[in-house]
C-alpha positions as CSV (number, residue, x, y, z in Angstrom):
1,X,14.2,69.9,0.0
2,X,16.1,66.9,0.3
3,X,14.6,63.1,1.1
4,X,16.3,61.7,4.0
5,X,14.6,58.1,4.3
6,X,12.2,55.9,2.3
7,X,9.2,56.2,5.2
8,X,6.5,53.5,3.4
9,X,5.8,51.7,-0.2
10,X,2.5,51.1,-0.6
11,X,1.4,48.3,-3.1
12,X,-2.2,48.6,-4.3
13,X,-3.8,45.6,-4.3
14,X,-8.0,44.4,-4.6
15,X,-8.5,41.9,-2.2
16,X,-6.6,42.9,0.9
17,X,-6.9,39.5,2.9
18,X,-5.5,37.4,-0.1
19,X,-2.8,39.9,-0.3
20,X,-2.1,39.5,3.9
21,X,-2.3,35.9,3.3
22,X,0.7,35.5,0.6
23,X,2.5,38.4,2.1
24,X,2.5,36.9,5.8
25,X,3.1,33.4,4.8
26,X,6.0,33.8,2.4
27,X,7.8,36.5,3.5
28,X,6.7,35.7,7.3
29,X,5.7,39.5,8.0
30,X,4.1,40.5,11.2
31,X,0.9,42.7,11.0
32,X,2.2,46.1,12.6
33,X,-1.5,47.8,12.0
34,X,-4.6,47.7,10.2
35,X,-6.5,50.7,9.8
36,X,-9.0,52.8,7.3
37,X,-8.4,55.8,5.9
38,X,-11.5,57.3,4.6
39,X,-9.9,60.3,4.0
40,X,-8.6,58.6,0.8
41,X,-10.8,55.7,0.4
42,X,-8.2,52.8,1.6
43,X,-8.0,49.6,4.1
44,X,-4.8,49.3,4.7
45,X,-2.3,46.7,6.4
46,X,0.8,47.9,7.4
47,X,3.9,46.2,8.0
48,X,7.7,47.4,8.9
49,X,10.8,46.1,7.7
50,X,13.5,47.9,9.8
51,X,12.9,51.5,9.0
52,X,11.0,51.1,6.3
53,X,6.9,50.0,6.4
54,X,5.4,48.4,3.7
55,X,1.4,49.2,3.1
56,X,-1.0,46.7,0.9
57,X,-3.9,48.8,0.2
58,X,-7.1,47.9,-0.8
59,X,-9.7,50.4,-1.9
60,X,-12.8,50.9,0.1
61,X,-14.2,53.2,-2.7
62,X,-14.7,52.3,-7.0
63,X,-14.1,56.0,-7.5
64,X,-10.8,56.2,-4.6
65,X,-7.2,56.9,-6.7
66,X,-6.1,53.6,-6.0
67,X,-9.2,51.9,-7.4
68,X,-8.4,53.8,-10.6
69,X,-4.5,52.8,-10.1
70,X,-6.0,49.2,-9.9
71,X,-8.6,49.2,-13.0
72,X,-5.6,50.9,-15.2
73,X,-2.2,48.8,-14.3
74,X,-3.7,46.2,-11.8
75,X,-1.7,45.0,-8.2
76,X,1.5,46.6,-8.1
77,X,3.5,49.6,-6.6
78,X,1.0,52.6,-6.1
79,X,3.8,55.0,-4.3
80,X,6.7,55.5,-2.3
81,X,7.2,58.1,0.5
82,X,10.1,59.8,1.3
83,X,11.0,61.2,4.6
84,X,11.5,65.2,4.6
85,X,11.9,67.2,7.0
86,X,9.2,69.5,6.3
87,X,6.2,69.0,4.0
88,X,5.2,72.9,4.2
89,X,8.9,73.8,3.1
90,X,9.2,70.8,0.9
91,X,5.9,72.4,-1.7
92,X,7.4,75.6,-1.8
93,X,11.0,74.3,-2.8
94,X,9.2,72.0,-5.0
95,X,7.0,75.1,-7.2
96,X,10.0,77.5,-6.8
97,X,11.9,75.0,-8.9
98,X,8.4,74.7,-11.2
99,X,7.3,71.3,-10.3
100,X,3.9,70.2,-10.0
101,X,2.3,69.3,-7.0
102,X,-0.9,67.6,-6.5
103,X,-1.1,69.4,-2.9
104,X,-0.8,72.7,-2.3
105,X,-0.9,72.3,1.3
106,X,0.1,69.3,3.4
107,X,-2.5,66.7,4.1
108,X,-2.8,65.2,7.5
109,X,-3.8,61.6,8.9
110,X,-3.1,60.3,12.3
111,X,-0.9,63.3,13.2
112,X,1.0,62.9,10.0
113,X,2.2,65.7,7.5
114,X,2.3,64.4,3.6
115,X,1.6,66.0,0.3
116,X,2.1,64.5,-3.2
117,X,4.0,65.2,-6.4
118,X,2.4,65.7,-9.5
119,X,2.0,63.6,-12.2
120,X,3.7,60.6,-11.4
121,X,5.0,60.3,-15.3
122,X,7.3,62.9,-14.1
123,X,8.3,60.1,-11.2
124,X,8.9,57.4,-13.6
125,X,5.5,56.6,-13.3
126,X,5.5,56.2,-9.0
127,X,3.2,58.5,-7.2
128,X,5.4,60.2,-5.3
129,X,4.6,61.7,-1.5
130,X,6.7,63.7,0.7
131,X,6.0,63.1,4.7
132,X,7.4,64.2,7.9
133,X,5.6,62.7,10.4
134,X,4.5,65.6,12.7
């Protein structure tokens, strides 16, 4: 497996329209989408910056991962995807070579392939996810 792109860093954050506010008026980004995932227990405003999108993500849940994430280091980068071309291959290569995966099988939002890496200590302590869009 082999990243190809940074797809989306997503900064977790508890009070999602404070976080829009200062994001919007001092970098001047434009709102791409907002959207829930309940799947994973986020509201989420995304935003692109050339190739790249950049998520602030507030969770809709006490008990979500990012909630957690929140209560143990406060705001700050949650995780960073990178672009593969295939989740599904990307897992096996990744427990061939004995790493850990929190996934054992992709996940899928919005017609969206992504699994993560497990534990993020082993990412320098980013929660790491693999995507390829389809």
């Amino acid at each position: 497996m082999k990243a190809r792109n940074i797809d989306h860093i997503c900064i977790a954050v508890h009070d999602l329209g404070k976080a829009r506010k200062i994001y919007e008026e001092t970098l001047g980004l434009e709102l791409a989408l907002e959207y829930v995932a309940d799947s994973e227990k986020i509201h989420v405003a995304r935003y692109y910056l050339g190739e790249v999108a950049l998520e602030l993500m507030e969770p809709t849940d006490q008990e979500s991962e990012v909630a957690k994430f929140l209560k143990r280091r406060g705001e700050g980068v949650f995780l960073i995807s990178y672009g593969v071309d295939d989740v599904e291959k990307g897992l096996s290569e990744l427990k061939a070579k004995g790493e850990k995966t929190i996934d054992d099988a992709p996940r899928r939002f919005m017609g969206n392939r992504y699994a993560f890496i497990q534990p993020p200590n082993r990412m320098c302590g980013v929660l790491t996810e693999i995507f390829d869009g389809g």
